[in-house]
N, C-alpha and C positions, 0 to 999 in steps of 0.2 A: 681482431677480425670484427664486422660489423653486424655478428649476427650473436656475439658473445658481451658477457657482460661484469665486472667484474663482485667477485659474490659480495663483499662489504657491503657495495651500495646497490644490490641486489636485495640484499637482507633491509637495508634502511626502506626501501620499498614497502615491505611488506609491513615494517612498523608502520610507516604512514600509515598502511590498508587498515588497522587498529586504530589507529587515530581517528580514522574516519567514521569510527564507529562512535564514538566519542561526540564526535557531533551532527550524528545521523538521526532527522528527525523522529523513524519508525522507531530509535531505539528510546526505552524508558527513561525518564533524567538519573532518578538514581542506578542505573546500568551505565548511562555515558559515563558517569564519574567514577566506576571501574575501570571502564575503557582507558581515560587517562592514567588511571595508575599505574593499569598494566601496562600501558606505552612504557610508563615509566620506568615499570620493574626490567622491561625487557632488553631497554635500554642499558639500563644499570648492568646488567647480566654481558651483553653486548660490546661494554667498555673493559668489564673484566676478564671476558675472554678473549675474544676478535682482538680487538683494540691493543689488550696484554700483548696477545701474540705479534701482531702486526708492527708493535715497536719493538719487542726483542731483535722480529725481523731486519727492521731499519738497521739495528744495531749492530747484527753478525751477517747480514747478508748484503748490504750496500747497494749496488745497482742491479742487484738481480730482479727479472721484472716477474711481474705475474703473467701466465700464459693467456688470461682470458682479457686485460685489459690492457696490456704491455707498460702499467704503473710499477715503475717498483715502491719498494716498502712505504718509503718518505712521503713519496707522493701519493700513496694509496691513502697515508693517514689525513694530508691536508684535503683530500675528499671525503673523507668520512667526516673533519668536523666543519669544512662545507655545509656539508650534506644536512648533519646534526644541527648547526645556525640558524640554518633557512627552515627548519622544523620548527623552529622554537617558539615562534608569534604563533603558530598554530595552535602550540600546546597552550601557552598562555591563555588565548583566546577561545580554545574548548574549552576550560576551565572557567574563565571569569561568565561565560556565556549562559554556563547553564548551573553552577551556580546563582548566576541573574534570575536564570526562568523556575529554579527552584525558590524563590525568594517569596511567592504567593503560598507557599507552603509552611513558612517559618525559618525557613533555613537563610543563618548568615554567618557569615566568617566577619568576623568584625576586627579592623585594626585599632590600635590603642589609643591613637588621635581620634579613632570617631566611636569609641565607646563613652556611655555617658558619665561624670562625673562620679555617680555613686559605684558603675563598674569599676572605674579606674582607681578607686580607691579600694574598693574590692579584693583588684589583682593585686595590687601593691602589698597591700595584705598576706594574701596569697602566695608571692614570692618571698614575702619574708618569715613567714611561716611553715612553707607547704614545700619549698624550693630552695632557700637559700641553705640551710643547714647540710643539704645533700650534695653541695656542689662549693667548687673552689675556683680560682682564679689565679691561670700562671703566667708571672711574669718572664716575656719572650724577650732576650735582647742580646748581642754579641755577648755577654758576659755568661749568658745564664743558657742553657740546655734547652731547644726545642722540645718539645712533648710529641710523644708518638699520635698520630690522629687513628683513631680508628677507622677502617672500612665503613662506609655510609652512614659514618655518624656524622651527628649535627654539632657543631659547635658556634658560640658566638663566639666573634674576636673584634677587639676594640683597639684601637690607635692611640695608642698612651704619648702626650707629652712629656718630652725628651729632650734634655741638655744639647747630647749630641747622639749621634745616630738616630736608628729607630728602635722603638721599645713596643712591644705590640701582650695587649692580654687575652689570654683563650681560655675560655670557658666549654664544658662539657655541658650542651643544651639538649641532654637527654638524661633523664635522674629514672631509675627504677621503682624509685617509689613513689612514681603518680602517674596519672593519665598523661597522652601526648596534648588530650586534647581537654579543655579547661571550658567548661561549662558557663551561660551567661542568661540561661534562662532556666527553667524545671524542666522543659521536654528535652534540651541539648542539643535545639536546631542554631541556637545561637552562640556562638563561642568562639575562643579565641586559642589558639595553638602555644604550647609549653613553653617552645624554643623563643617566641615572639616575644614573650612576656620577661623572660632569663636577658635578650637582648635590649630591651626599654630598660630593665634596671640591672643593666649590667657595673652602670658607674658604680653602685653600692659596694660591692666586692672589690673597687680598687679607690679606696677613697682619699689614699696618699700621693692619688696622679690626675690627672686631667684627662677625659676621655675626651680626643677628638674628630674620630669615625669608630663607626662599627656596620657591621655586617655578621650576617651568618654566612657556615659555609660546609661543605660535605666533601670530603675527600673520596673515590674511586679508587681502589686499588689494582694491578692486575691480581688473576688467579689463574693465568696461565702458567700451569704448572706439571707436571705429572711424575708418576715414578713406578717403576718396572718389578718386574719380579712376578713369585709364583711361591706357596707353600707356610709353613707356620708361620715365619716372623715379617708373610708377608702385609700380616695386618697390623703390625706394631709400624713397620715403614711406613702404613697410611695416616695412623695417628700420627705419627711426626712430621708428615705430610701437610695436613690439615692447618697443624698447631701453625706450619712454616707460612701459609700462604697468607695467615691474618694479615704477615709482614711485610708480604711482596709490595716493589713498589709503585707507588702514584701512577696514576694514569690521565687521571680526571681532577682538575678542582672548581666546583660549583661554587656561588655563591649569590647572595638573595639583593647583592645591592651594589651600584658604585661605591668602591673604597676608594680611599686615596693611593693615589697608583707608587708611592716608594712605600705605603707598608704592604701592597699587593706584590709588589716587586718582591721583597723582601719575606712575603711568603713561599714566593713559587721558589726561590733560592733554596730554601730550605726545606722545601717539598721536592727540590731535583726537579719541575716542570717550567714547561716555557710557556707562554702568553699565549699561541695557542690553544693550551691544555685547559685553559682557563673559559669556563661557559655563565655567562650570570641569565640569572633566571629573576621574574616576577613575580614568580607564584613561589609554596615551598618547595624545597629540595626535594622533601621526602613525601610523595602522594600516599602514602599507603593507609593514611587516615583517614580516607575517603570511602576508603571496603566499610569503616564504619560507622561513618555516616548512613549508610543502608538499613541499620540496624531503629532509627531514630524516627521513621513513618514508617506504618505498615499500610498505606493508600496504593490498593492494586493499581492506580494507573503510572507509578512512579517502579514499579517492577515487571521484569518478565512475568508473563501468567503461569502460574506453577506447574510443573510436569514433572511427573515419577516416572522412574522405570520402570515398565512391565513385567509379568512373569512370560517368557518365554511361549508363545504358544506352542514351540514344536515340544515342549516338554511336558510330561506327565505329573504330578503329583504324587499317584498312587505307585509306580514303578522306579526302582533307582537309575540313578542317570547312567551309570556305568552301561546296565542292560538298557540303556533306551537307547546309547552310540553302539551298541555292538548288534542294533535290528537297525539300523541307520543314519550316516553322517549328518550332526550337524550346523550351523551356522549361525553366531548367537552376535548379534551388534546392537554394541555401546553407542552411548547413554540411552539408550529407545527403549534395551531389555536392559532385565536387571542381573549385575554378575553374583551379588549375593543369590540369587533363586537359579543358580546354574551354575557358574562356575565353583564359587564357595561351597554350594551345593555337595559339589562332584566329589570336592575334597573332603569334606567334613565324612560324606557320606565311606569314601575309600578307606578314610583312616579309624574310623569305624568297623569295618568291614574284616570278619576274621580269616575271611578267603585273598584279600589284597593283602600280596607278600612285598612289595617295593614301591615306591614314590620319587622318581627324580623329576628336579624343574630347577629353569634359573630363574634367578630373581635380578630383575636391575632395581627399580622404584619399587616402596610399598608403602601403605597410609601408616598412622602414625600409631591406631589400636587394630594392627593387623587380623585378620581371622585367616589370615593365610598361614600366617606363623603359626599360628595358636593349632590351626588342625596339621600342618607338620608338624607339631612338639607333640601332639597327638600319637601321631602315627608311629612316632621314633621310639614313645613309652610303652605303645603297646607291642612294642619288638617287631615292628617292621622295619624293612631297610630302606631307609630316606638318604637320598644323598641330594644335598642342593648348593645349584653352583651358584655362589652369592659376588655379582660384580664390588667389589669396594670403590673401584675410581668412575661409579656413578657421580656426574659432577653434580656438589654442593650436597650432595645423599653421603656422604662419606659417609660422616660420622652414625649417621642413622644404621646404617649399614652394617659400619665396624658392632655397632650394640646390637643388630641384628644379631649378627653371626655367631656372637658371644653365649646371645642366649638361646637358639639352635644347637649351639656345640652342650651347652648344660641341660639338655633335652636328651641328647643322645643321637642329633642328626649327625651323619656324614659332611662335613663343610669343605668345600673345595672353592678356590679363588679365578683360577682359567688359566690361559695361557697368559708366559712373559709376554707384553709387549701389545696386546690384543683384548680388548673391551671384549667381554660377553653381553651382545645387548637381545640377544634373540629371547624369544618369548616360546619355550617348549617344558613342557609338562608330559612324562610319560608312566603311566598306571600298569603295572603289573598285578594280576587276578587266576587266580587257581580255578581252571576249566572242571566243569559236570563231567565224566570221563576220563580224567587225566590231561597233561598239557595245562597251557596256561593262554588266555587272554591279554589284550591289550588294546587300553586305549589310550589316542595321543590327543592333546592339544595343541597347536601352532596359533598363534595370534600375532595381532600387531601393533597389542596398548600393552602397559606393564599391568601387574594384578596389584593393582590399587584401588581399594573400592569405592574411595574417596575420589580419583581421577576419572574413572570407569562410568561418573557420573555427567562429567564438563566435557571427558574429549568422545571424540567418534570414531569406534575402535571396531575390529573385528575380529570373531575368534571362530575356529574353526575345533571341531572335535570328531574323532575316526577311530574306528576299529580296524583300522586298513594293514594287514600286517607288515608290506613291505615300507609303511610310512613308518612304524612301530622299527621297525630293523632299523630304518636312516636316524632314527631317532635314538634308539643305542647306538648308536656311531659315533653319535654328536657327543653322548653325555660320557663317552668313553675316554674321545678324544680331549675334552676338556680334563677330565680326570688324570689324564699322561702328560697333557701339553701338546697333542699332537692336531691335525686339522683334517678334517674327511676332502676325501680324495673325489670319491665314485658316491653315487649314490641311487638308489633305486627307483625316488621319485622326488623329494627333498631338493631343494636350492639351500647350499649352506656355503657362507662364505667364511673363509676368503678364496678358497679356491673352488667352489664346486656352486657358485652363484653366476660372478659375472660372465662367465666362458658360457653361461648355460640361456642368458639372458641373451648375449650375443647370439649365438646359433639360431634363438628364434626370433631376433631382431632380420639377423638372415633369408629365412623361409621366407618371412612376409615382401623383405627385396625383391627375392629371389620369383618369387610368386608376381609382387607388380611388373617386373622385366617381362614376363612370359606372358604379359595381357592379362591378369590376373585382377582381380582389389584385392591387395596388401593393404593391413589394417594393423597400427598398433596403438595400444590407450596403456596411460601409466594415472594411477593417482598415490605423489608420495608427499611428504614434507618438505624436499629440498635437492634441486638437481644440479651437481656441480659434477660429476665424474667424465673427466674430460675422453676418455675413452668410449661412455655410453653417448655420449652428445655427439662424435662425432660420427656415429653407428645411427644416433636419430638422422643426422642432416646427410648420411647417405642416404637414407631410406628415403627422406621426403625428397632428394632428386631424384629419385627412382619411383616418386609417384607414389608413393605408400601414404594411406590416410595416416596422420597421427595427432591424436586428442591428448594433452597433457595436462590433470589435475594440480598444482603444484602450490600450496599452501602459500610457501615460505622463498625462501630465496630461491632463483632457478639464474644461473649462468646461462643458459641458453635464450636468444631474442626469435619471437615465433614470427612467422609472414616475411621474413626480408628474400627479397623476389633473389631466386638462383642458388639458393640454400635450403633457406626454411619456410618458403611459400604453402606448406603443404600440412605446418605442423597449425597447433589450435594450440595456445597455451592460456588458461584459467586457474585462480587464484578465489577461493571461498572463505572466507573470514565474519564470522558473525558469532552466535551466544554460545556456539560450543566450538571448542578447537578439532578444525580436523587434524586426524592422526591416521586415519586407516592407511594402508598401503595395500596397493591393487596391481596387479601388472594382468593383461592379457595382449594376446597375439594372435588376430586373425578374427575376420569376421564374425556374426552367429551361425555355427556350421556344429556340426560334431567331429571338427577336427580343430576346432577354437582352442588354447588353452590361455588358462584363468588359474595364478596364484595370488594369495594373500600373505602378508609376511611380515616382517620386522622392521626389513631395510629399507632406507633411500636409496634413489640414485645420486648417494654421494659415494667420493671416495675415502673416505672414512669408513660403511657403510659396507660396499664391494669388496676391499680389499685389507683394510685395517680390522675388521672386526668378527666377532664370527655372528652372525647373521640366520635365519631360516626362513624359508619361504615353503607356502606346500601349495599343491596344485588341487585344484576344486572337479570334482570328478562326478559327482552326485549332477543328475541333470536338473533336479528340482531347486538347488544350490547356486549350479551357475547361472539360470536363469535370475536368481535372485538381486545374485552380482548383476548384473547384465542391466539388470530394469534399475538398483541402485546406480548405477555408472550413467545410463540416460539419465535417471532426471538429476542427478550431480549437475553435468552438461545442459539442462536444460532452466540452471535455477536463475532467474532474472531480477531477485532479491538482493542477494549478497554475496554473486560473484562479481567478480570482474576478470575483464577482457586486456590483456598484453597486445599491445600494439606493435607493430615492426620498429619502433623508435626504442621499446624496452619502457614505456610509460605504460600505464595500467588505468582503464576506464569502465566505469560500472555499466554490468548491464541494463539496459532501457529497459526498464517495467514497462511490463502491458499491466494497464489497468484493468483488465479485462482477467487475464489469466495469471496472478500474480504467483511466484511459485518459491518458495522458500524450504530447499530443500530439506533444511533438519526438523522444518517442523513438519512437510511431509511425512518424512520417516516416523517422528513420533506419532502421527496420525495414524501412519500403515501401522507400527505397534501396535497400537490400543485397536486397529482394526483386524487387525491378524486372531489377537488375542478375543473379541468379541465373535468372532467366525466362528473361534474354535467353542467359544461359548453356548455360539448359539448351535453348531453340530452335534453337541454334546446335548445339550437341552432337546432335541430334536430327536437324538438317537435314544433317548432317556420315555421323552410320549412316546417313540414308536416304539421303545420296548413294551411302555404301560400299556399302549394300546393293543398289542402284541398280548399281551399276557391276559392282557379281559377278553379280550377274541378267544386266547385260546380254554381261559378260565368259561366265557360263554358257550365256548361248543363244549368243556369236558361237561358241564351242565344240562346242554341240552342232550348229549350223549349219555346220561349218566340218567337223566326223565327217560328217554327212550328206553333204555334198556330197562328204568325200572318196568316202565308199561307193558313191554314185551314181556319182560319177566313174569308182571301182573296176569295179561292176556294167557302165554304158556300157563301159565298156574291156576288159570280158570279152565281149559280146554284140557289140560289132564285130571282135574278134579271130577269126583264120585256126584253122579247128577240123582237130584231125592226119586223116588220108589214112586209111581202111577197108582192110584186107590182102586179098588177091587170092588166090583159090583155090573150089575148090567145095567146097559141103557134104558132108560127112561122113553117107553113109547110116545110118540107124539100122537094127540089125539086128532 
């Protein structure tokens, strides 16, 4: 249909919108050269997964087409490396560019033909010293065993002269005992890359053959993979998991140069890929060297200008945060505030706490010197009952995970994995606290970043926290049902998927219908990461024939094309891509009314998301809160910096800066932070004079009340005083 699009190249889309960052003037040079990396990494990520899967599909499912773009399998992939080609000069050309405009700086990448004599004798040096002892060179030929290539590693390989056939040598152009990147001046704006150097004197290592091509080259794996289950030896399955998919095979073969096309041939043979699979690149394989090159000027106009998180204005210092959610909900967003001075906060502060008798939360992603862990292993010692539902097939978090979980269980936490078959990705934390009186307390957290303190800092998260008891009930539902295997049915305010999210999302997709039908303004606004669920898409494009406003935030891939006249005329779809990753997830329905509702939560509208996973959303009830949401969601919608606008073709166009009013929403946000937080400063400060002045006022009248009385006192003390005796004698006649 012509209002649909298919997600593959939906997803490539929004790499572009990254790329673009990359060579966006407003952005710093040493940030563009992030920019390209992460194209790159995402990419990489991209081919292991999508790509995995999308040729397994070709291979077991044949002409079954896709629903949103009626490509099947085959032809979905020769779009995607379409798609990926015609990217490529881009990439190239961000790269050489602005390494170009970094070049008044010091900064050069130098090749081996245009380093100077005494460099090149240098490296020569260098590799035979520093390089060649650590590394070998295997001979490839009918006779002799190809060698496994590793997942995104670099190799050189060179075209050995051969009697008959072809003979090819491969070299591992990644040694652990040296930098990737080889210095050529003292600061190490000048330098030349490990693999480049392994490649110029590759002949050295075969010097009983004739070299007559080489190239470098990176093999792509898939890791589309996964595996089921639930309970003790479900985590030994993940280990073997893990070990299996380094194996999985080829997807992708990169490589830095024309080779000669019978030993290219003759590779892809032996890597099982075809001539499509094959991508040559001008620049390196592997950008990830570029994160540090950052490290090498510290000239603020070659970086973002620095921003910390703030301390939470809604929060206290002097009070614990536990009682500061149970006198009122509330709303803490990432990276603006800080989750250490609040969230970490909360925890540190609970497991500490001799009245907090229980701590459940799941965990998908966490940084790598956790303090989340550290005050669960807390709470566990101090004989509280922790149970934490730990996901393992967080993709590429496996292993981090599996040593999680390991060292939780030697703590003495409760460790639970979730249901067969079903990702735990929801973000809930629920605090149990022994009540003044008897009974017990509780407070919940719902959010929609993971608790990573490290992430908490780049993406734009939101987190909500409540003493709302029937949120507290939904929320032992949830950690119960994980605990059995079972899924919540009902619930009291909570959206929990799989089954008690998407029916719920519906029904108020409905109202707002139901509402524009009757003469009404139907309104609905989503901001999530990625909308493919073909079910809620088709609940949008009723609504907007039925006249229902609807504003769509959508980061990343969205399946649905906004403006195409007799479907989707009515929807807005936007795309925000700049220095921090959005991540929050927003859903409302319905005008600004007190009959609006406004949750935050976990999920996409994918169907992974709705129905594969289990999921939580909670609904924003605090009116000081949704407002908040509310004026967050305009100026989202109104940022003319670094969103862009979806066109009814499914192309994507940035929005026209007004030079006049230029609006960049993150760094808004962190402006309102530090301005929230100075508010509450300066109230404080304010209420602090008027208590002083308060207290000399009232220190001035007990003073002047305290003269009075003395006087009075004085005065009494004279008027009942003994007055002296009159002298005795007679008047004195006047003469």
């Amino acid at each position: 249909m012509e209002y649909l699009e298919n997600r593959e190249l939906s997803w490539l889309k929004f790499n572009k919108r990254v790329l673009e960052e990359a060579t966006d003037p407003d952005t710093p040079l040493l940030e563009r050269l992030s920019f390209s990396a992460i194209y790159q990494s995402n990419l990489d990520e991209f081919f292991m997964v999508r790509v995995g899967s999308v040729t397994d599909k070709a291979k077991s499912e044949g002409k079954k087409k896709d629903k949103f773009s009626g490509m099947n399998a085959a032809q979905q992939l020769d779009a995607i490396f379409t798609a990926v080609r015609r990217l490529q000069p881009s990439v190239e050309e961000a790269l050489r560019s602005t390494m170009k405009e970094l070049a008044p700086y010091g900064f050069e990448h130098v090749t081996f033909d245009k380093a100077t004599k005494e460099e090149q004798t240098f490296l020569e040096l260098y590799f035979k010293r520093e390089l060649k002892p650590f590394i070998s060179g295997i001979v490839v030929n009918d006779a002799l065993p190809f060698p496994f290539l590793k997942n995104k590693y670099i190799y050189a390989v060179v075209q050995l002269g051969a009697k008959k056939g072809v003979s090819i040598g491969v070299i591992p152009a990644s040694t652990s005992r040296s930098e990737r990147i080889i210095h050529l001046g003292r600061d190490g704006k000048r330098f030349i890359l490990e693999e480049e150097v392994i490649l110029r004197f590759a002949h050295l290592l075969f010097k009983n053959y004739k070299v007559m091509d080489r190239a470098l080259i990176r093999v792509t794996r898939s890791a589309d993979i996964m595996v089921s289950g639930r309970g003790p030896e479900f985590r030994q399955r993940m280990e073997e998991l893990v070990d299996k998919r380094q194996k999985l095979a080829p997807v992708r073969l990169e490589i830095s140069d024309v080779f000669n096309r019978t030993a290219l041939d003759y590779l892809c043979k032996k890597l099982k890929l075809k001539n499509v699979n094959v991508f040559t690149s001008r620049i390196p394989l592997d950008l990830s060297y570029l994160y540090t090159l950052q490290e090498y000027d510290e000239d603020p106009k070659l970086h973002y200008a620095p921003r910390t998180p703030r301390k939470p204005a809604a929060l206290s210092d002097t009070r614990p945060v536990f009682s500061q959610v149970k006198s009122k909900d509330m709303l803490l967003s990432f990276p603006f505030e800080s989750m250490n001075l609040s969230f970490i906060r909360l925890l540190q502060e609970s497991a500490n706490d001799p009245k907090v008798t229980s701590i459940k939360i799941t965990l998908y992603r966490l940084a790598r010197n956790s303090k989340v862990i550290d005050a669960l292993c807390t709470a566990a010692e101090q004989g509280k009952e922790v149970l934490v539902m730990i996901e393992l097939r967080a993709r590429f978090d496996e292993e981090n995970n599996i040593e999680w979980s390991k060292q939780l269980q030697e703590a003495g936490v409760k460790v639970i994995y979730g249901p067969k078959d079903f990702k735990a990705h929801s973000k809930l934390l629920l605090i149990t606290r022994k009540a003044q009186g008897g009974g017990f307390d509780y407070v919940t957290q719902i959010g929609t970043g993971n608790y990573n303190e490290k992430t908490a800092a780049l993406y734009t998260d939101l987190m909500l926290l409540t003493a709302d008891r029937d949120i507290a009930a939904d929320a032992e539902a949830v950690f119960s049902g994980l605990l059995n295997g079972t899924f919540v049915e009902n619930t009291n305010k909570l959206l929990v998927s799989p089954l008690a999210l998407r029916p719920q999302v519906l029904e108020l997709m409905d109202g707002q219908i139901e509402l524009a039908k009757n003469g009404g303004k139907g309104y609905i606004a989503a901001k999530v990461n990625s909308l493919n669920d073909p079910v809620i898409i088709d609940k949008l494009v009723e609504a907007s024939q039925a006249g229902v406003k609807i504003e769509l935030i959508v980061r990343g891939l969205c399946c649905l094309i906004a403006g195409v006249q007799g479907y989707t005329e009515n929807i807005t779809v936007r795309s925000i891509v700049g220095r921090f990753l959005e991540h929050s997830r927003i859903f409302i329905f319905g005008e600004d009314s007190p009959d609006q509702k406004i949750y935050i939560g976990s999920a996409d509208y994918m169907s992974r998301n709705t129905v594969r996973r289990v999921e939580v959303a909670a609904p924003i009830e605090d009116e000081r809160l949704r407002r908040r949401i509310r004026e967050m969601f305009r100026v989202l919608m109104h940022d003319n910096v670094k969103a862009r606008i979806m066109l009814s073709d499914g192309r994507y166009i940035r929005e026209r800066r007004n030079a006049d009013t230029p609006l960049n929403s993150q760094e808004y946000f962190y402006d309102e932070a530090y301005r929230r937080l100075e508010d509450k400063t300066a109230r404080q400060e304010q209420l602090r004079v008027n208590r002083e002045k308060g207290a000399a006022k009232k220190k001035a009248a007990a003073k002047k009340t305290k003269t009075a009385a003395k006087k009075t006192a004085a005065k009494a003390a004279a008027d009942t005083s003994p007055k002296p005796a009159a002298k005795r004698g007679r008047k004195k006649k006047s003469s």
